[in-house]
C-alpha positions as CSV (number, residue, x, y, z in Angstrom):
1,X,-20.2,12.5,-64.4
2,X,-24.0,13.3,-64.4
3,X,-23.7,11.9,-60.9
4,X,-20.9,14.0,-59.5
5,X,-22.9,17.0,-60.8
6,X,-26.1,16.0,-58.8
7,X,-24.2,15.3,-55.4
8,X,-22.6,18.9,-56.0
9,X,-25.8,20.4,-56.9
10,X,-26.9,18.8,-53.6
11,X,-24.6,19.9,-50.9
12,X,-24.4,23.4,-52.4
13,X,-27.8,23.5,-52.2
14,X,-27.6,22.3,-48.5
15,X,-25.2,24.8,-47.9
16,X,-26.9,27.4,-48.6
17,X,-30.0,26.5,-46.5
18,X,-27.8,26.1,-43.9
19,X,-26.6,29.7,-43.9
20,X,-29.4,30.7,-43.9
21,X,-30.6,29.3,-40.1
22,X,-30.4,31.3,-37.3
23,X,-28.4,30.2,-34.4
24,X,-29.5,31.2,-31.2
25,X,-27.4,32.1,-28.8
26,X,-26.7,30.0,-25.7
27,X,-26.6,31.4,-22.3
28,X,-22.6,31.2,-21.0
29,X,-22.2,28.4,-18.3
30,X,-20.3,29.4,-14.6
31,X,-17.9,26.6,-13.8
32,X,-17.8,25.8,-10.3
33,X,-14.5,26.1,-8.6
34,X,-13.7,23.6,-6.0
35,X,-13.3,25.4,-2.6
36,X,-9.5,25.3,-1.2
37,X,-10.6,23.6,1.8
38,X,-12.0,20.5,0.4
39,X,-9.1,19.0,-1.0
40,X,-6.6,20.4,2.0
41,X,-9.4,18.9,4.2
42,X,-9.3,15.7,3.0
43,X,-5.3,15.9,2.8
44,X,-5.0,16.8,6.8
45,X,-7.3,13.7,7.5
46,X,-5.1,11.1,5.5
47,X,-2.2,12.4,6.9
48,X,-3.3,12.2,10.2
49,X,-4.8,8.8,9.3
50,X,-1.6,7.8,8.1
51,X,0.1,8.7,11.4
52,X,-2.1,7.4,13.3
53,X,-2.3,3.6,11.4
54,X,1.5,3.7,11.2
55,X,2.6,4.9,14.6
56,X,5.6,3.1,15.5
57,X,5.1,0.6,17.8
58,X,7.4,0.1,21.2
59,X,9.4,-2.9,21.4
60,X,7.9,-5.8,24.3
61,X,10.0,-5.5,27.3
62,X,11.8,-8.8,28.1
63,X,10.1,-11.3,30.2
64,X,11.4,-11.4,33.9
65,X,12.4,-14.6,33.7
66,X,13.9,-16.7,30.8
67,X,13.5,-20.6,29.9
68,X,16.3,-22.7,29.1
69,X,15.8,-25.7,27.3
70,X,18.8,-27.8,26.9
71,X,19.8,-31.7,25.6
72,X,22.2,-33.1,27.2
73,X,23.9,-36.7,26.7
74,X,24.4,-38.7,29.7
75,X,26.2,-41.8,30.4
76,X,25.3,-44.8,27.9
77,X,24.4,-42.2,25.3
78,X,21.4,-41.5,27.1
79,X,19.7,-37.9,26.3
80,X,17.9,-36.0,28.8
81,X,15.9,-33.0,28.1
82,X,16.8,-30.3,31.2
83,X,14.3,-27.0,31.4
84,X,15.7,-24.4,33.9
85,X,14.0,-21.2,34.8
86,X,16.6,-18.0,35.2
87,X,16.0,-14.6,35.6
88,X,18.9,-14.1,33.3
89,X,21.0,-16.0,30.9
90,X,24.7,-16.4,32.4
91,X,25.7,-18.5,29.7
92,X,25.6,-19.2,26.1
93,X,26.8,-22.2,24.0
94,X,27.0,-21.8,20.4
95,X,24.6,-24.3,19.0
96,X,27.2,-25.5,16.4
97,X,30.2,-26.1,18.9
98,X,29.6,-29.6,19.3
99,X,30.2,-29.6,15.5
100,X,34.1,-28.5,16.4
101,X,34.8,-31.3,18.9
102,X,32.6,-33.8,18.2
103,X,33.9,-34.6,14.4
């Protein structure tokens, strides 16, 4: 108990130092405000970046001429490997109708 007493006779008399201390008064601080410009500034340029890294890009023209690479079977089961240049294709086979008649 004698120990409670002390601490309270303590920090009462703590207190009343403390109220007696003069605070000064500190001087009011100006926040800056950010200028509109800045940010809408650096908004324009990323969108124009973004535009400008994205653009969409045209499809290649077609080549002139096209290459057709074709196996064929000869007699005896021999294959033969037959390249032909076109300027267009004026055929297609399907790659997997050999698979209808051959089976």
């Amino acid at each position: 108990m004698e120990n409670d007493e002390m601490l309270h006779s303590f920090f009462s008399e703590m207190k009343k130092q403390d109220q007696q201390l003069e605070i000064p008064e500190f001087p009011e601080t100006k926040v800056k405000a950010i200028n509109w410009w800045l940010p809408s500034g650096i908004a324009a340029s990323f969108l124009v970046g973004c535009f400008w890294f994205f653009q969409l890009s045209q499809a290649p023209e077609a080549p002139a001429e096209v290459i057709i690479i074709s196996l064929e079977q000869g007699e005896n089961n021999e294959q033969q490997i037959i390249i032909e240049e076109k300027a267009f294709i004026d055929t297609w086979e399907s790659t997997t109708s050999s698979l209808l008649t051959d089976f």
